[in-house]
C-alpha positions as CSV (number, residue, x, y, z in Angstrom):
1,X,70.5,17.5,5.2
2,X,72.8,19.4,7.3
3,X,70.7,20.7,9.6
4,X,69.5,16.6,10.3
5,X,73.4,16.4,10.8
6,X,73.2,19.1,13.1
7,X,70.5,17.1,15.0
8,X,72.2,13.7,15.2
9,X,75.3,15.2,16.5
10,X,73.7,17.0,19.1
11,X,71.4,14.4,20.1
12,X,74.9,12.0,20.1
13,X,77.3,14.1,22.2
14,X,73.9,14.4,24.8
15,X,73.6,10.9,24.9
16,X,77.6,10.6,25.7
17,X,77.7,13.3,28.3
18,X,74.6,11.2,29.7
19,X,76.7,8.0,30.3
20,X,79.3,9.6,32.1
21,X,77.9,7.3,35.5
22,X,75.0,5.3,36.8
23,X,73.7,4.1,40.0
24,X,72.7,0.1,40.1
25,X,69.4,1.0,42.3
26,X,68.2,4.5,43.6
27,X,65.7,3.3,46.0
28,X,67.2,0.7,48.3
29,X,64.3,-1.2,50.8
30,X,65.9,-3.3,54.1
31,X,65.5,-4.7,56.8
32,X,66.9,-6.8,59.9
33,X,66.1,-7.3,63.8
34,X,66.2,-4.5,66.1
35,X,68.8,-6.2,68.1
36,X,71.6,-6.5,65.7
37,X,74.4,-4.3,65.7
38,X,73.7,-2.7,62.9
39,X,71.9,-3.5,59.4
40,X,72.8,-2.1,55.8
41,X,72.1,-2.7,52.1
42,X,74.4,-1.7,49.2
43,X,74.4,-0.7,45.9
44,X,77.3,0.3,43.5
45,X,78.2,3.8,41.5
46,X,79.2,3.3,38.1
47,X,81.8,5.5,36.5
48,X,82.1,5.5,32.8
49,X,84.4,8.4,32.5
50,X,86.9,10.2,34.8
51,X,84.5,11.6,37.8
52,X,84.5,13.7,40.7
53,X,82.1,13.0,43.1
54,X,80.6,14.6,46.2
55,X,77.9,13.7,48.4
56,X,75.9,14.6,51.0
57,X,73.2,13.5,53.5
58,X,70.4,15.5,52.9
59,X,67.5,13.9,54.6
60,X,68.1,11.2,57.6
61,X,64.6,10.4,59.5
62,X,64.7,7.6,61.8
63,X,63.9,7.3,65.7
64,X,66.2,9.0,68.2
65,X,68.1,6.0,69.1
66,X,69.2,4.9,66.2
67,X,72.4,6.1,63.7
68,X,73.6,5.2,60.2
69,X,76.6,5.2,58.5
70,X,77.8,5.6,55.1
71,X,80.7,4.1,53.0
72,X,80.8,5.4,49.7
73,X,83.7,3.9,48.7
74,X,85.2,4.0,52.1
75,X,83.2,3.4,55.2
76,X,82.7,6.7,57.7
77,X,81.8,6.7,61.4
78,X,78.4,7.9,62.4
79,X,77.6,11.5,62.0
80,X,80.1,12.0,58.9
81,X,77.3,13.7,56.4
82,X,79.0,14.2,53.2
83,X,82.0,13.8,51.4
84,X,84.2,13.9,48.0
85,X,86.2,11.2,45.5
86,X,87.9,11.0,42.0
87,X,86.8,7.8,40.6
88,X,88.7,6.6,37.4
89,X,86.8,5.4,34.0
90,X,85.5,1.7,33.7
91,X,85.5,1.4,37.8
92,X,82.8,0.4,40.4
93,X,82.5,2.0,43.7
94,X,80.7,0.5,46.7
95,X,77.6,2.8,47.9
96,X,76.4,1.5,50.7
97,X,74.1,2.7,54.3
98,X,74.0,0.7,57.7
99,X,71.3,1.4,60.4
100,X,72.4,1.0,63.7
101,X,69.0,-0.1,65.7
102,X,70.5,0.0,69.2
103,X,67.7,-2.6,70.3
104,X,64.8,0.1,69.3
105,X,62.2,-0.9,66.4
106,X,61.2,1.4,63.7
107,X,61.7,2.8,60.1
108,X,64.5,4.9,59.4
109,X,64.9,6.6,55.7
110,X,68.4,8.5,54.6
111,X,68.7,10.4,51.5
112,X,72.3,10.6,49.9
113,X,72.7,13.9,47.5
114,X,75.4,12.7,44.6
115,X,76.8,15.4,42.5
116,X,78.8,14.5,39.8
117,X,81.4,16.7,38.3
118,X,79.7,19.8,39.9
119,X,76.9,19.0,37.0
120,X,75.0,15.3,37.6
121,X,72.7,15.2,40.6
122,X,71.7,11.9,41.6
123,X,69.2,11.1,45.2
124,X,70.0,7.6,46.5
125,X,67.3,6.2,49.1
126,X,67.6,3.8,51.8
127,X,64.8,2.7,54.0
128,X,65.3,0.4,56.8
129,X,63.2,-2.0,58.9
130,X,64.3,-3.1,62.1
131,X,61.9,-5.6,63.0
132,X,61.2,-7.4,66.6
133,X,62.3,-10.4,67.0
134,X,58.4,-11.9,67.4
135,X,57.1,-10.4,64.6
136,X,58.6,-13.6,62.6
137,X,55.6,-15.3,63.6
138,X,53.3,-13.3,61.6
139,X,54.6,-14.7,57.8
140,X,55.3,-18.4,57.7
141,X,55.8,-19.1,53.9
142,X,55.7,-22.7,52.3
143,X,58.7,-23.8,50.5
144,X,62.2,-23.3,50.0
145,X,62.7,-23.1,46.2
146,X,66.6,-23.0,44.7
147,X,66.7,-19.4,46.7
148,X,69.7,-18.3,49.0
149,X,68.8,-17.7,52.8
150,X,70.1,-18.1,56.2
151,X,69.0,-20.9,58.9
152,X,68.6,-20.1,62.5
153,X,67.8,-21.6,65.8
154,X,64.3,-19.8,67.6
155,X,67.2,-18.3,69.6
156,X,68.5,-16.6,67.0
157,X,71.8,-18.8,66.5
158,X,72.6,-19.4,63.5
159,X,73.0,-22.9,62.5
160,X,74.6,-24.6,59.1
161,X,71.7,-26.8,58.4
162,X,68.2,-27.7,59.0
163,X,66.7,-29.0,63.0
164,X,65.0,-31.7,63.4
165,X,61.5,-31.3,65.8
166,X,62.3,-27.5,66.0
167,X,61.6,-24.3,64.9
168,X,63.8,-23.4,62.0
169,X,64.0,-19.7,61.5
170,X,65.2,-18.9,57.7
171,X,65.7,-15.6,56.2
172,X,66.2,-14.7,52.7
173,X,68.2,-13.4,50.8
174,X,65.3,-11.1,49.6
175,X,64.5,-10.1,53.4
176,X,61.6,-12.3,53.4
177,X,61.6,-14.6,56.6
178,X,60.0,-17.7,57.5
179,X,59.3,-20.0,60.3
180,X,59.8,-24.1,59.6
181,X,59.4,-27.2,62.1
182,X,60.9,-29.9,60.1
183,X,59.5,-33.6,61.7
184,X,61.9,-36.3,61.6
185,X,60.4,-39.4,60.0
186,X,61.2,-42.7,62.0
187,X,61.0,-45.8,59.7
């Protein structure tokens, strides 16, 4: 009996020291136009006890042109590669990467390194997408559903609601984007 004691508090104080923090999403997928200022994706760090964190970029891959940021909770310039906070029990802290395109297409990937209380190692992905501007006409989806997106003119203007006898350019919240002529109906 005691030694199934033994067992159970063991296995309880491991589960406790496990909880100590958690990452919303590890693996973050994006993506935008290639000339936007810059294009990012966020996710959040939990801490569920007192923490000390530090990070660092350990991988960045991405064409020459381009740079990233990170803001983790506070946002730092380009080329600031790591970095260290004392986050407080019950709190949420923004984790978050933006690609800076500079006009230039391509894939870009940046790995964040999180160590928690010298003792919780944690990898945080991003891989970003910036997309020319053409290449919406290669997915034209049907249908709108009850999702949340973001309507555009064909030159890239974003307008509050739907034109009439013109290309509607709407992208979603998802990333997914779609191209839409809505016909006006005369009576």
């Amino acid at each position: 009996m005691r030694l199934i004691f033994t067992k159970l508090s063991l296995l309880f104080c491991f589960c406790v020291n496990a909880q100590i923090h958690s990452i919303d999403q590890h693996l973050i997928t994006f993506s935008d136009y290639a000339n936007v200022n810059s294009f990012y994706q966020n996710t959040y760090y939990n801490a569920h006890d007192t923490t000390q964190v530090s990070w660092e970029i350990i991988e960045s891959t991405m064409p020459q042109e381009w740079e990233f940021s990170n803001c983790f909770p506070n946002c730092y310039n380009p080329g600031i590669t790591n970095g260290t906070n004392n986050f407080l029990p019950n709190t949420q802290q923004y984790l978050n990467c933006h690609f800076y395109p500079n006009n230039t297409p391509g894939s870009g990937i940046v790995k964040m390194q999180i160590t928690t209380n010298n003792e919780y190692i944690d990898t945080v992905t991003w891989i970003g997408t910036a997309n020319l501007i053409s290449s919406i006409n290669d997915e034209i989806i049907n249908g709108i559903g009850n999702e949340e997106y973001l309507i555009y003119d064909v030159t890239g203007k974003r307008v509050k609601s739907f034109l009439k006898n013109s290309i509607n350019i709407i992208v979603y919240k998802d990333g997914r984007i779609e191209k839409k002529v809505i016909l006006s109906t005369k009576n």
